[in-house]
N, C-alpha and C positions, 0 to 999 in steps of 0.2 A: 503452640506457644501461648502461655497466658496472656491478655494484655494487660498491663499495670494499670491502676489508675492513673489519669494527669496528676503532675505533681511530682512523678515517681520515674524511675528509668528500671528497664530487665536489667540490670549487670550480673550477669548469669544468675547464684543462687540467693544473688543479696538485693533487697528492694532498698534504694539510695535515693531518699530525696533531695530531687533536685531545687525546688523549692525551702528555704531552710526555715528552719520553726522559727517564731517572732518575729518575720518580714515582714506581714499585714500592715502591723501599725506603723512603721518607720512608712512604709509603701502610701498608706492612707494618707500620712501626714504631706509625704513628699505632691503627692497629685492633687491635695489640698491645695497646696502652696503654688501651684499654677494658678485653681480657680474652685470657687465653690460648685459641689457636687450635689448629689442626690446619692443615697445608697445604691443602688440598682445601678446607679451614672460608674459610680467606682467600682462596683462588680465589672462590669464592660470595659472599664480602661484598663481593670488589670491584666483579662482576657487580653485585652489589642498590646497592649505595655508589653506581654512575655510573652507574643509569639503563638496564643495560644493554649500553650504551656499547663496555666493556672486559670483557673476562673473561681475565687472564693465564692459559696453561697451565702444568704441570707443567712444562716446559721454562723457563720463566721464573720460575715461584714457588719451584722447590727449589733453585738455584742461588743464589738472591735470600737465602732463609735461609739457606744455609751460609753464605756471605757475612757477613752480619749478626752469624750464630754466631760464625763464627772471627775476626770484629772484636769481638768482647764487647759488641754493641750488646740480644744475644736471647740466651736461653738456651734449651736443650730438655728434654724429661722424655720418656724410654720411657711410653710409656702402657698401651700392650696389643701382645700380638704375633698379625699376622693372617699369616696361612699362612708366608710363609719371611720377610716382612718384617715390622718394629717399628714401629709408629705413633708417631709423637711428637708433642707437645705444645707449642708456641713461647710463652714468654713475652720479656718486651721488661725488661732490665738498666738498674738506673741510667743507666750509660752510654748507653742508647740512650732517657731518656728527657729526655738532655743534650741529647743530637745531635736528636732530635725538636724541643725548645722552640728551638732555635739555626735548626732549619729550617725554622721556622713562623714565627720574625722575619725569615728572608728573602725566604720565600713572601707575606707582607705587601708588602713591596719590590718582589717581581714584578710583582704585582697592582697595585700603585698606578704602575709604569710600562707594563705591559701595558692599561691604563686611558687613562693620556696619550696613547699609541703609536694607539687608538683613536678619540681626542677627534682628536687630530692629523691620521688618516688619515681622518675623517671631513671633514675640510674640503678634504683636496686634492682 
């Protein structure tokens, strides 16, 4: 049997993510909003968050806050300087804790038709 990679489930011939595309950022924002991170800090929470599940790399996490940054949803702070690079620090902006409560009323909506879509595909 192949193993999928995380993120992904066998359902026989079709790879299904289970992770859905555009969660990072709502994700980043929401663990924001607990408490300021470190990148590498939110790598690690999303691994313990899902179980395992998911663990985005550097490849997906620092692009994910610049992002975030240069839309004024997070701000960052120098923290400490380790050998040629600067650690920084992400906290989550008003703004981003607009667009968070706005995403969490939609994420309601999903779920209550990802539910239907369920109950429905159960009976065919």
């Amino acid at each position: 049997m192949n193993e999928m990679p995380r993120g992904y489930c066998n359902c026989g011939p079709f790879r299904v993510d289970i992770v859905p595309k555009g969660l990072l950022k709502p994700l980043v924002l929401k663990l924001l909003s607990e408490r300021p991170m470190h990148g590498f800090e939110l790598m690690e929470q999303i691994f313990e968050k899902t179980n395992g599940m998911w663990r985005p790399g550097p490849a997906a996490i620092y692009p994910t806050l610049e992002w975030l940054e240069a839309n004024g949803y997070i701000k960052s702070d120098e923290t400490e300087k380790r050998s040629e690079k600067t650690r920084r620090q992400y906290s989550i902006t008003k703004k981003g804790t607009e667009a968070l409560e706005d995403y969490e009323k939609s994420a309601q909506e999903i779920k209550k038709r990802m539910q239907e879509f369920g109950t429905i595909y159960g009976r065919i």
